[in-house]
VODREN-353689 format. One record per residue: residue number from 1; residue in three letters; x, z, y of N, C-alpha, C in turn. Coordinates in nm, 4 decimals, m for minus. Atoms other than C-alpha are relative to their C-alpha. Example, Ala and Ser with C-alpha at 12.3 -4.5 7.8 and 13.67 -1.06 7.14 Angstrom:
<rs>
    i   aa       n_u       n_w       n_v      ca_u      ca_w      ca_v       c_u       c_w       c_v
    1  ala    0.0890    0.0000   m0.1190    1.2300    0.7800   m0.4500    0.0900    0.0000    0.1200
    2  ser   m0.0820   m0.0060   m0.1190    1.3670    0.7140   m0.1060   m0.0770    0.0730    0.1090
</rs>
This chain:
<rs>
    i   aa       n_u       n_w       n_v      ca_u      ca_w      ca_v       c_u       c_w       c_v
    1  unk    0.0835    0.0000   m0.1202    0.0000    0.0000    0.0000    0.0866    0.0000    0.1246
    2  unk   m0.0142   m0.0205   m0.1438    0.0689   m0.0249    0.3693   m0.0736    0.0205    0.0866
    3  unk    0.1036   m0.0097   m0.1212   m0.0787    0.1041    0.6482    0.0871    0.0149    0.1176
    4  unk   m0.0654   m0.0048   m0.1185    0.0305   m0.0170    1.0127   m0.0971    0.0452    0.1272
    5  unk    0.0321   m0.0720   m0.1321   m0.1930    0.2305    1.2219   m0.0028    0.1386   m0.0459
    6  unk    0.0101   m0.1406    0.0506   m0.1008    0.5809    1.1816    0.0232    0.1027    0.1213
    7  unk   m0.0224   m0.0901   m0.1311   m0.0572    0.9204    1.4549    0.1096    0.1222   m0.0867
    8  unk   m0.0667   m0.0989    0.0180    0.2049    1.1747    1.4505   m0.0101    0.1162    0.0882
    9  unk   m0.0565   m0.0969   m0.1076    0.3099    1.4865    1.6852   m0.0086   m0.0504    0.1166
   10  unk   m0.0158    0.0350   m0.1403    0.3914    1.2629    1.9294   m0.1474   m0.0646    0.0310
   11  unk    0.1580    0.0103   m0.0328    0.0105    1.1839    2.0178   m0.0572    0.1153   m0.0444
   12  unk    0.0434   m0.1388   m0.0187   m0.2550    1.3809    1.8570   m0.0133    0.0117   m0.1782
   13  unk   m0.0083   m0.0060    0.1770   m0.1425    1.3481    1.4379    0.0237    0.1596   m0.0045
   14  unk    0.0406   m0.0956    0.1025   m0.1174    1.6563    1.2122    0.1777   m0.0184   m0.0069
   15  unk   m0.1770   m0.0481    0.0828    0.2874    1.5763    1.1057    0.0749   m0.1164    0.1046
   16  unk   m0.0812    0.1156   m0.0293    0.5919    1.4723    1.2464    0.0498   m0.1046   m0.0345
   17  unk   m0.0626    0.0930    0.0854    0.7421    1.1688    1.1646    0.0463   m0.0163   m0.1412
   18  unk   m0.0736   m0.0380    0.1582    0.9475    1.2687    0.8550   m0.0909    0.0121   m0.0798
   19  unk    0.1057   m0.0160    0.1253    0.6697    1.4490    0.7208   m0.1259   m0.1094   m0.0265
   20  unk    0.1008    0.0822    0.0381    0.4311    1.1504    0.7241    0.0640   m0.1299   m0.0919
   21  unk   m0.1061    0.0811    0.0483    0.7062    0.9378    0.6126    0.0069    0.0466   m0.1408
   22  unk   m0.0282   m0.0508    0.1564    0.7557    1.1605    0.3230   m0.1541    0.0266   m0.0980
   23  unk    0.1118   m0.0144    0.0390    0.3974    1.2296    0.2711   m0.0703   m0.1598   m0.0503
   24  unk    0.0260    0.1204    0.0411    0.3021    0.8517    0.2540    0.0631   m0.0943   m0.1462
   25  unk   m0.1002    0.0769    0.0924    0.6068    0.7782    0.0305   m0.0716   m0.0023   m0.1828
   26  unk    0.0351   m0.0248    0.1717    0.4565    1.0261   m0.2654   m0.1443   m0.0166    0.0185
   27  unk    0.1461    0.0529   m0.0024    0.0877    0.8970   m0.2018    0.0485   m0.1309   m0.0555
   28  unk   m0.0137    0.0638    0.0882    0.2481    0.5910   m0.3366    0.0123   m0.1950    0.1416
   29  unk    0.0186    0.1046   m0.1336    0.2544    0.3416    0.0102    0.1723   m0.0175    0.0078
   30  unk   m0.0975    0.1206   m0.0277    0.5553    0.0935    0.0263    0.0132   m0.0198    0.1665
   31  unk   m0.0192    0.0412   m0.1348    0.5303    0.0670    0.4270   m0.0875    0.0670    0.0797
   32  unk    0.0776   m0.0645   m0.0660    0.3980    0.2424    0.7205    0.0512   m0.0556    0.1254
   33  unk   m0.0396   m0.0039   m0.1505    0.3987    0.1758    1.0908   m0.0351    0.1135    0.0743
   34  unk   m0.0187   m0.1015   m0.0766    0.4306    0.4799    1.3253   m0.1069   m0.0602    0.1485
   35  unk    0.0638    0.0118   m0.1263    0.1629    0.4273    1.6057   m0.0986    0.0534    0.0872
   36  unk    0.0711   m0.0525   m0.1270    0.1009    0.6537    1.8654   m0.0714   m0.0293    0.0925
   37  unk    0.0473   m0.0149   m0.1165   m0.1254    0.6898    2.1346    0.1169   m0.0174    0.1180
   38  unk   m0.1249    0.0203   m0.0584    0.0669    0.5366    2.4401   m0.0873   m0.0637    0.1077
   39  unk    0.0623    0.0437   m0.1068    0.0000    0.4467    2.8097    0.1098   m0.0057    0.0740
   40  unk   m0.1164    0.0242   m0.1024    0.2269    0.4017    3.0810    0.1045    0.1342    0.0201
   41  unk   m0.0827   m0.0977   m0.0443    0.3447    0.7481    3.0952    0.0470    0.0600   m0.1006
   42  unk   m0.0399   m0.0522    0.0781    0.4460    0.7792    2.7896    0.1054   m0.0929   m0.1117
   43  unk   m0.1052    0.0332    0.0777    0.5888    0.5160    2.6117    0.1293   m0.0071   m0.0376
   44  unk   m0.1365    0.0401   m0.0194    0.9317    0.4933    2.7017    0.0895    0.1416   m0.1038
   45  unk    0.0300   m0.1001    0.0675    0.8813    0.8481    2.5062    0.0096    0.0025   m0.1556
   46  unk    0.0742   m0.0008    0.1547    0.7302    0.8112    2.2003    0.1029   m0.1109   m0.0575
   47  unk   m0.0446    0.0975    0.0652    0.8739    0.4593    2.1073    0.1477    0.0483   m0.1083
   48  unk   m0.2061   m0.0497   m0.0296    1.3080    0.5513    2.1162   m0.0180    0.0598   m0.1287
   49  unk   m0.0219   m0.1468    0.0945    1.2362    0.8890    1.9207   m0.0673   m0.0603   m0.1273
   50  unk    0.1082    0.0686    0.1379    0.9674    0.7012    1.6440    0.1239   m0.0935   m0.0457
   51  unk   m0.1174    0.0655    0.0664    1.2473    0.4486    1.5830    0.0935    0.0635   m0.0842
   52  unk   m0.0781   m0.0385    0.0600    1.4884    0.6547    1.5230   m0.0194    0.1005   m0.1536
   53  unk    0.0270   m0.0175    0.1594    1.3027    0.8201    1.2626   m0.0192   m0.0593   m0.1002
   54  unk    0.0242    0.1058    0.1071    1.1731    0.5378    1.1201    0.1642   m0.0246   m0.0766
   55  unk   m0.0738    0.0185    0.0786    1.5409    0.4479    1.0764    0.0423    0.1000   m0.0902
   56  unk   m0.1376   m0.0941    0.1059    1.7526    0.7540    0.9379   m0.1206    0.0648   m0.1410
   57  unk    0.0734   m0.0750    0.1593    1.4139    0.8929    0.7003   m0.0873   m0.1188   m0.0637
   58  unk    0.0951    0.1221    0.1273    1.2076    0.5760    0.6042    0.1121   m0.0326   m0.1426
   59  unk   m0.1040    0.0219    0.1234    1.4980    0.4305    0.3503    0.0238    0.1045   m0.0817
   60  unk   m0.0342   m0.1057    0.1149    1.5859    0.7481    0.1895   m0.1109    0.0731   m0.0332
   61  unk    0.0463   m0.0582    0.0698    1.2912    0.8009    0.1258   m0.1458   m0.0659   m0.0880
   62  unk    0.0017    0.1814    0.0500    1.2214    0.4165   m0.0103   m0.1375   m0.0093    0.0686
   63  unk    0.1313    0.0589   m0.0515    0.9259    0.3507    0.2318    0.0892   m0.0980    0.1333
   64  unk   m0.0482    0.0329   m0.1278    0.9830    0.0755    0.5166   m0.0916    0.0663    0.0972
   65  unk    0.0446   m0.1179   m0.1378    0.9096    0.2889    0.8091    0.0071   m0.0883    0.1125
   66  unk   m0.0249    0.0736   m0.1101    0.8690    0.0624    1.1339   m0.0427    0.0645    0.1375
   67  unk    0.0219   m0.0554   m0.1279    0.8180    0.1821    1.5046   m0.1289   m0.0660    0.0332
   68  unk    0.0694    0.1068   m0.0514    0.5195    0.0694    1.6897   m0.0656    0.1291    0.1213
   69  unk    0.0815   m0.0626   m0.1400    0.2310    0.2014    1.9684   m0.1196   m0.0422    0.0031
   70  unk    0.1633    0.0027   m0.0341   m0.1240    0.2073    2.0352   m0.0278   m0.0023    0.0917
   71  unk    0.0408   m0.0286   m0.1183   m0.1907    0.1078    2.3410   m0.1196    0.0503    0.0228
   72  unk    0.1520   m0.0171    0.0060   m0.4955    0.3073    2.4312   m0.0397    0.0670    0.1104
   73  unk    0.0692   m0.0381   m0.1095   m0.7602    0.3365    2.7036    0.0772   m0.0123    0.1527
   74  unk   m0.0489    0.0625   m0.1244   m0.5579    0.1732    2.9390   m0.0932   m0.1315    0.0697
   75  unk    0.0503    0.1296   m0.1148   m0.6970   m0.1087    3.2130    0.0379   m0.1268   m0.0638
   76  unk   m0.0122    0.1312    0.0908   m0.7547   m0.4434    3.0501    0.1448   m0.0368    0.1023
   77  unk   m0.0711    0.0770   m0.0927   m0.5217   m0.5636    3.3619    0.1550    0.0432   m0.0050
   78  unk   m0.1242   m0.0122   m0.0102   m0.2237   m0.3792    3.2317    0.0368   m0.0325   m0.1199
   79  unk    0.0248   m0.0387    0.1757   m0.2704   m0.4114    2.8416    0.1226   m0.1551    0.0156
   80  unk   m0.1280    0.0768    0.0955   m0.0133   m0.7706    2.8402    0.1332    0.0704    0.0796
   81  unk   m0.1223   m0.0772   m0.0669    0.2708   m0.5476    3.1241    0.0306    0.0756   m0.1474
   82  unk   m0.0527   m0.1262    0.1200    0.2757   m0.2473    2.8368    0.0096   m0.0949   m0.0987
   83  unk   m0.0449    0.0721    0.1154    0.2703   m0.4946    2.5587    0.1343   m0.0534   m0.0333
   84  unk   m0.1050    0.0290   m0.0241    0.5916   m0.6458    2.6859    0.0547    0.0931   m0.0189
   85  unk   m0.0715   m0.1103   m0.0161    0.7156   m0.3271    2.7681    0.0565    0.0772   m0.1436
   86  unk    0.0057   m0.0792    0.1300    0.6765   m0.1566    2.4473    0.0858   m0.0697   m0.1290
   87  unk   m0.0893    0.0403    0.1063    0.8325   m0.4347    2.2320    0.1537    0.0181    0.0681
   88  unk   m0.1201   m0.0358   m0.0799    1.1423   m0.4049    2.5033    0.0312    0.1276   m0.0464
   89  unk   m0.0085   m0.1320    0.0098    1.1398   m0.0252    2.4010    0.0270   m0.0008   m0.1534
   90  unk    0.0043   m0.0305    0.1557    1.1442   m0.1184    1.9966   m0.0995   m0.0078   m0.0803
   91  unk    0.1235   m0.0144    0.0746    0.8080   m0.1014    1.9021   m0.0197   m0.1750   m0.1050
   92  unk    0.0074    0.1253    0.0542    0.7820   m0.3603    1.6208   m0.1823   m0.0633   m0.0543
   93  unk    0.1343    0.1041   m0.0029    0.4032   m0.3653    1.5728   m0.1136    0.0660    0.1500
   94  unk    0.0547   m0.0404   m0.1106    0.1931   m0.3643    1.8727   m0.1351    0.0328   m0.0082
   95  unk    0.1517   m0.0798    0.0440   m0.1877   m0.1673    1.8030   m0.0866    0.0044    0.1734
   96  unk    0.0431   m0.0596   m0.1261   m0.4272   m0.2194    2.1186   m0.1370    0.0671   m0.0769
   97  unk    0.2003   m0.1114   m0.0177   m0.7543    0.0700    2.0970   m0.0779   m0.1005    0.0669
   98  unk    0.1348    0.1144   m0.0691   m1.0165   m0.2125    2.1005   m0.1204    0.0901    0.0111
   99  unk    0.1429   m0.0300   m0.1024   m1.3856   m0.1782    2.2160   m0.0857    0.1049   m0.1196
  100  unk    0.1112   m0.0506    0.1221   m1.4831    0.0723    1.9058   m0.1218    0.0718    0.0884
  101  unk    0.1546    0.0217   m0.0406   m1.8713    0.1115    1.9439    0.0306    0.2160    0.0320
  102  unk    0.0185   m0.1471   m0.0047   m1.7855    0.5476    1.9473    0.1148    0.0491    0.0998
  103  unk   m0.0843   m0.0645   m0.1141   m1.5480    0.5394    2.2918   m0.0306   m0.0712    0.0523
  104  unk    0.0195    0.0913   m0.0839   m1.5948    0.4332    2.6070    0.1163   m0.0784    0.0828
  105  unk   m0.1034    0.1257   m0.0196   m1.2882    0.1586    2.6229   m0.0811   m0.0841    0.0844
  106  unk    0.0600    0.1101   m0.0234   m1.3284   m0.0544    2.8840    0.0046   m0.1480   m0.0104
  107  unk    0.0289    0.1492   m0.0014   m1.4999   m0.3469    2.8904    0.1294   m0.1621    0.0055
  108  unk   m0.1066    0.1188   m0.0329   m1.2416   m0.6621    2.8674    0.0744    0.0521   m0.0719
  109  unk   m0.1412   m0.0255    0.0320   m0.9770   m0.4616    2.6698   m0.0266   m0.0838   m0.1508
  110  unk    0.0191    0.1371    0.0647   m1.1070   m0.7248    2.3555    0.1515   m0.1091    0.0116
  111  unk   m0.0565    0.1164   m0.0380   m0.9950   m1.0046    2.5184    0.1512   m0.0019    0.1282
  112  unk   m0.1520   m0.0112   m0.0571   m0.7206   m0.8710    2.7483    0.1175    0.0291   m0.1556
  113  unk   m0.1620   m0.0182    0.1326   m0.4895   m0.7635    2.3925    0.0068   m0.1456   m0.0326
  114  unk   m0.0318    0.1029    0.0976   m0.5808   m1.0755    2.2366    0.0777   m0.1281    0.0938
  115  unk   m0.1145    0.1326   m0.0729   m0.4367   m1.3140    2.5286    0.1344    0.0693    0.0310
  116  unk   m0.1273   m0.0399    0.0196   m0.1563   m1.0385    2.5607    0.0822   m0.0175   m0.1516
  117  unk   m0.0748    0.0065    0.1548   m0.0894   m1.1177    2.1654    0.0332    0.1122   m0.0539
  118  unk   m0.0169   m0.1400    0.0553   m0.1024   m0.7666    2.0481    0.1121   m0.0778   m0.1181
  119  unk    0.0125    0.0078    0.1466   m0.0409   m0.7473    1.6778   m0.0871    0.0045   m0.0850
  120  unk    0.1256   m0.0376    0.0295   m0.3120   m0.5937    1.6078   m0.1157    0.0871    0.0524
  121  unk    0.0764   m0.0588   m0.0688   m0.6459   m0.5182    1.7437   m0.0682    0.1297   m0.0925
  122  unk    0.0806   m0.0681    0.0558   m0.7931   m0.2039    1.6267   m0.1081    0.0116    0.0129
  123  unk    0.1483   m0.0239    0.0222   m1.1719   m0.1174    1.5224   m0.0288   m0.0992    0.1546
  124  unk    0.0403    0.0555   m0.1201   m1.2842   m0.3751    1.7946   m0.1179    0.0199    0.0049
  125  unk    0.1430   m0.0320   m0.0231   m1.6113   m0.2908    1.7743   m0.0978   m0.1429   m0.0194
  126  unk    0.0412    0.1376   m0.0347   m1.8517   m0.5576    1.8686    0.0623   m0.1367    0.0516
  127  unk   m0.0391    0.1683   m0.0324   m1.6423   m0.8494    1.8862   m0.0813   m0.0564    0.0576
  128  unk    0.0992    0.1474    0.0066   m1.7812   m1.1444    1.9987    0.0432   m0.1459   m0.0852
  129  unk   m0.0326    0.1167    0.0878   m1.7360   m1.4689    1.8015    0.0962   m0.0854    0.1190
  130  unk   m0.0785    0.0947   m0.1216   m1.5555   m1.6302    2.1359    0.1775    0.0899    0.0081
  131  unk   m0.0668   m0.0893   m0.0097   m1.3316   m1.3244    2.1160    0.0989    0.0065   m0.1335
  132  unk   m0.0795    0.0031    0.1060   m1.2203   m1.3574    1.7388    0.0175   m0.1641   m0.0599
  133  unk   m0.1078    0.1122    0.0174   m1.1538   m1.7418    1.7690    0.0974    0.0110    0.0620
  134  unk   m0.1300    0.0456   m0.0722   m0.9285   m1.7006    2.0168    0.1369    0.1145   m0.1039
  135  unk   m0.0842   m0.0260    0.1321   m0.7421   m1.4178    1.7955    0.0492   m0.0768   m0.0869
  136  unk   m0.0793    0.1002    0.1049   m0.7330   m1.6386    1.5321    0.0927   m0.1139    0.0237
  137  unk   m0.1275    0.1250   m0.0695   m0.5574   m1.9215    1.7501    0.1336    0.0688    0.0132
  138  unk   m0.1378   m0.0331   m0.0594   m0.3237   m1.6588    1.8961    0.0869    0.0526   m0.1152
  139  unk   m0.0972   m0.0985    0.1009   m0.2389   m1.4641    1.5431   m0.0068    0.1053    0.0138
  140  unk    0.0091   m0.1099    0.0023   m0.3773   m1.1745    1.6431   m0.0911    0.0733   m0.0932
  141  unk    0.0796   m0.0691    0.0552   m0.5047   m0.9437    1.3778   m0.0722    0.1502   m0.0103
  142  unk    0.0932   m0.1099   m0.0421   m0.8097   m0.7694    1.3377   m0.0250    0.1184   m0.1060
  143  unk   m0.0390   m0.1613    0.0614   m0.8260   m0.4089    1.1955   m0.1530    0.0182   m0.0750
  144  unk    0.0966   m0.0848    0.0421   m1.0846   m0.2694    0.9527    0.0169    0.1108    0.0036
  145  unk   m0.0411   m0.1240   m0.0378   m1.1064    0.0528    0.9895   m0.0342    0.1360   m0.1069
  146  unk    0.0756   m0.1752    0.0706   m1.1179    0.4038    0.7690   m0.0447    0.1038    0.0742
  147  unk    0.0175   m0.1577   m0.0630   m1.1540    0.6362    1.0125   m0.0963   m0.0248    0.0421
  148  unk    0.1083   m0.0068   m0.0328   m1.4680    0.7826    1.0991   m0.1050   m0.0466    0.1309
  149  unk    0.0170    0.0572   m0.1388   m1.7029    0.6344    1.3581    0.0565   m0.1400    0.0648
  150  unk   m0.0686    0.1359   m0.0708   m1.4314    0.3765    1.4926   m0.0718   m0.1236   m0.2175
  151  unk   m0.0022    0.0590    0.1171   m1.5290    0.2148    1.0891   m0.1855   m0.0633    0.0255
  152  unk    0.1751    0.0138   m0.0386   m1.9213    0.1541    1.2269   m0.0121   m0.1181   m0.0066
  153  unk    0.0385    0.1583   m0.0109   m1.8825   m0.1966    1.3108    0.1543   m0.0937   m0.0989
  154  unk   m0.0801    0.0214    0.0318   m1.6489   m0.2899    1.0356   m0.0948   m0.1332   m0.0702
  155  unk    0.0631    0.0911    0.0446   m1.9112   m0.4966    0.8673   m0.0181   m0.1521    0.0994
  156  unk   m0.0272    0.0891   m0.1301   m1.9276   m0.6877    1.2206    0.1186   m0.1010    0.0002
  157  unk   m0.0990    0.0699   m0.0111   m1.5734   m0.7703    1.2255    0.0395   m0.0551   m0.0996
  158  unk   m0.0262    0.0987    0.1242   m1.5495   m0.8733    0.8776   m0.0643   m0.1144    0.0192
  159  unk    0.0702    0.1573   m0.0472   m1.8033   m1.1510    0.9648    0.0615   m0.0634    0.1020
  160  unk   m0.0685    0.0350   m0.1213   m1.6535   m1.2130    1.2867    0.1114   m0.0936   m0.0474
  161  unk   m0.1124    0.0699    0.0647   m1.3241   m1.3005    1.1022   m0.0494   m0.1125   m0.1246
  162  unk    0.0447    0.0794    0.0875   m1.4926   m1.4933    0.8366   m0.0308   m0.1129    0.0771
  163  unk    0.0573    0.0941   m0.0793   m1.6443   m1.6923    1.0705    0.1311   m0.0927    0.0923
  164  unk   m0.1082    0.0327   m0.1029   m1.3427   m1.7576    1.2936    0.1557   m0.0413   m0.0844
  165  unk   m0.1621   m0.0029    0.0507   m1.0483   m1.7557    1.0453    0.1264    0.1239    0.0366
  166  unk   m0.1254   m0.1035   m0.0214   m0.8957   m1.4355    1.1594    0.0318    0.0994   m0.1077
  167  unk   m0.0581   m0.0875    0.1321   m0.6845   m1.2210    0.9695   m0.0380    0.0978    0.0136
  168  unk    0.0507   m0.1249   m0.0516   m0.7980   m0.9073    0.8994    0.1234    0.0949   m0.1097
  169  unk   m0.1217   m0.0938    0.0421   m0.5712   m0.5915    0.7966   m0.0816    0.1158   m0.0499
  170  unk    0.0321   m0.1666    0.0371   m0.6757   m0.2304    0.6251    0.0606    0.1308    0.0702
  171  unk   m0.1061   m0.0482   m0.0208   m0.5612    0.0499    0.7969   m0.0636    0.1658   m0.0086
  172  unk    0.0689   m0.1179    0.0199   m0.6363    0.4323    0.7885   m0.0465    0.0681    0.1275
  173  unk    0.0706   m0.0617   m0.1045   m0.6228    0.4995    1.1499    0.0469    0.1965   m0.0083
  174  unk   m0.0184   m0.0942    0.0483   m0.4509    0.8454    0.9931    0.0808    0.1019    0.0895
  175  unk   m0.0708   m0.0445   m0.1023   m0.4116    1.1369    1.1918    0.0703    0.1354   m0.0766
  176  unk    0.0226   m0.1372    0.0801   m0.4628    1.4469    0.9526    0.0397    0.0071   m0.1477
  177  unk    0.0027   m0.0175    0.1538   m0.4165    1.5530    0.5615   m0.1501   m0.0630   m0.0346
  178  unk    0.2160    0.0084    0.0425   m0.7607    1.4057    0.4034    0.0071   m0.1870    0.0866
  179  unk    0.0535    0.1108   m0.0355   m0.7199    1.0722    0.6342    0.0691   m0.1432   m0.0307
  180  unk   m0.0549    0.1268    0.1050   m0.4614    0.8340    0.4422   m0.0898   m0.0266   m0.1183
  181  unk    0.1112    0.0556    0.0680   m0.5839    0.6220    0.2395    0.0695   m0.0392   m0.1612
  182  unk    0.0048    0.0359    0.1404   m0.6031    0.6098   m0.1736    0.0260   m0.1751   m0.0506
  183  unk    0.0928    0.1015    0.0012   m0.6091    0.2747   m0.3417   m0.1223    0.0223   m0.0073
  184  unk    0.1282    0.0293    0.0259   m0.9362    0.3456   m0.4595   m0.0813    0.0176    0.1219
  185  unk    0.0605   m0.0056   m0.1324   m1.0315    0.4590   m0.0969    0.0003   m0.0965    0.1020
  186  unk   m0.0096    0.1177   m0.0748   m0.8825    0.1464    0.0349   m0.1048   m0.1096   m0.0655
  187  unk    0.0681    0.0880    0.0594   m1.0622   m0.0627   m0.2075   m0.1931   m0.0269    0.0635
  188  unk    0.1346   m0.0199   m0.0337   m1.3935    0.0876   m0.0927   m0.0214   m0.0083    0.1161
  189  unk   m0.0070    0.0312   m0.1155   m1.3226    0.0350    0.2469   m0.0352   m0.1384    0.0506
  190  unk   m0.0391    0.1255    0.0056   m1.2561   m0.2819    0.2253   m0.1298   m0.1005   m0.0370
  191  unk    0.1036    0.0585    0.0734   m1.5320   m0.4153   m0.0217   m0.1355    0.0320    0.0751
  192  unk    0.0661   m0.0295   m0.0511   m1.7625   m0.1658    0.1599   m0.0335   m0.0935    0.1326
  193  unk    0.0139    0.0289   m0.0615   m1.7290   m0.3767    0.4770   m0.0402   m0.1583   m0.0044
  194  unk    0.0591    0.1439    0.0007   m1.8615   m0.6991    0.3254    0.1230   m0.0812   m0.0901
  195  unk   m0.0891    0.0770    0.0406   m1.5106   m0.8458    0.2264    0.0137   m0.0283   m0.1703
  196  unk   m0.0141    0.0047    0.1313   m1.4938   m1.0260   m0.0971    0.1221    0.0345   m0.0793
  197  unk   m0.1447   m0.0416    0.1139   m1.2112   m0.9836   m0.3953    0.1223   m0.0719    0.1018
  198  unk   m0.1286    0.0561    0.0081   m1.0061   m1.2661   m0.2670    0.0149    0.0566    0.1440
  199  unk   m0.0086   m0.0617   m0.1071   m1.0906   m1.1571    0.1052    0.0965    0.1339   m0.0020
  200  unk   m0.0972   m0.1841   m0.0051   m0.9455   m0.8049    0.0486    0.1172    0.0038   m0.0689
  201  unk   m0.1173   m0.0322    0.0672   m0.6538   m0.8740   m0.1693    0.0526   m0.1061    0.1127
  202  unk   m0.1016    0.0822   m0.0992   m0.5646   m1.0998    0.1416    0.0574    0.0928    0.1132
  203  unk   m0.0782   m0.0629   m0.0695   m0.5212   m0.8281    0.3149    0.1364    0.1043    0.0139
  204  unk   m0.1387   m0.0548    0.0250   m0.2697   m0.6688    0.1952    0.1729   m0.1040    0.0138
  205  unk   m0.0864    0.0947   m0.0476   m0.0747   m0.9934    0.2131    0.0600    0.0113    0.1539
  206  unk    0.0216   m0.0710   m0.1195   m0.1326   m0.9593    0.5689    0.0758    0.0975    0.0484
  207  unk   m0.0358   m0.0918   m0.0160   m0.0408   m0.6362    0.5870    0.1720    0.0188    0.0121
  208  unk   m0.1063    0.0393    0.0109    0.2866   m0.7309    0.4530    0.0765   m0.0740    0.0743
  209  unk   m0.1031    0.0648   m0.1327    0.3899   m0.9906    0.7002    0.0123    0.0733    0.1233
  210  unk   m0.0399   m0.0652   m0.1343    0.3291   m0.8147    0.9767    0.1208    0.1308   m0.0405
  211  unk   m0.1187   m0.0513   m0.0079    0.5739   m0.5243    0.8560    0.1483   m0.0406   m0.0211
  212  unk   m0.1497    0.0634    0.0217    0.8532   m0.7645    0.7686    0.0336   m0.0880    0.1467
  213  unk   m0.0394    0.0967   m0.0947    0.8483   m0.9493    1.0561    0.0687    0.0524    0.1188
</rs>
């Protein structure tokens, strides 16, 4: 398994780095991305220090560990500045906090990540179908979601992407003990949101390029 949206210390997770690193390893997950909560006053923060864990404890403790950031609840009008910014800082996958239907994100932050080229949009909520072609042109992928609430309109975005050709990813969204994800919890996630066999074993493909890349 991989999952490239997760929270540590440095936002508002349950474990530091190491220990999610090490905790993911014996749950049985091959790859994780590190992605904090992050806004202008913080990234330059979070990123540096997440790297450096990723490097010296992911390998020894055989998971690839990668850096990344969540941009979240920031101004559609700054979301491609921090995007730049953040890969300048290390961050190798970029997570914007899309429009989930249970926060009030504003309006435009959709379609501001996806012409900034995130990586990946999380729980977007109500997409629109104008919103997940252009994703799919740019390569930006869209997030199903485990975690509670932001997972509401997951059935949405599975159609959305069906419809459009966008990629879609699994992710846990994991802040706490109890919120990584099982296979069998991924499976049900997954299937639960409409996606067929071959649909859902594509995402893990998926999943995979974006941490090698």
């Amino acid at each position: 398994m991989i999952d490239l949206h997760t929270h540590t210390t440095f936002s508002d997770g349950a474990f530091i780095p190491a220990e999610l690193i090490r905790r993911l390893a014996v749950s049985g997950h091959k790859g994780v991305a590190i992605t904090d909560h992050g806004d202008p006053s913080n990234i330059e923060i979070i990123i540096p220090r997440v790297a450096r864990a990723c490097r010296e404890v992911g390998e020894l403790f055989g998971v690839r560990a990668v850096p990344g950031i969540e941009l979240t609840h920031v101004p559609p009008e700054i979301i491609a500045k921090l995007t730049i910014e953040a890969r300048k800082l290390g961050a190798k996958i970029v997570v914007m906090h899309g429009e989930s239907p249970v926060e009030p994100v504003a309006p435009g932050t959709n379609i501001a990540a996806i012409e900034a080229g995130v990586d990946i949009l999380a729980h977007p909520g109500l997409i629109t179908e104008k919103e997940a072609k252009l994703a799919a042109k740019a390569g930006v992928t869209l997030e199903i979601s485990a975690r509670k609430g932001h997972s509401l309109c997951n059935g949405h975005v599975a159609m959305m992407a069906r419809k459009t050709g966008a990629k879609l990813v699994i992710n846990s969204d994991g802040h706490a003990p109890g919120d990584f994800l099982t296979p069998d919890f991924r499976y049900r996630v997954g299937r639960g949101a409409g996606l067929t066999e071959a649909e859902y074993k594509k995402t893990a493909k998926v999943a995979l390029q974006l941490i090698r890349k």
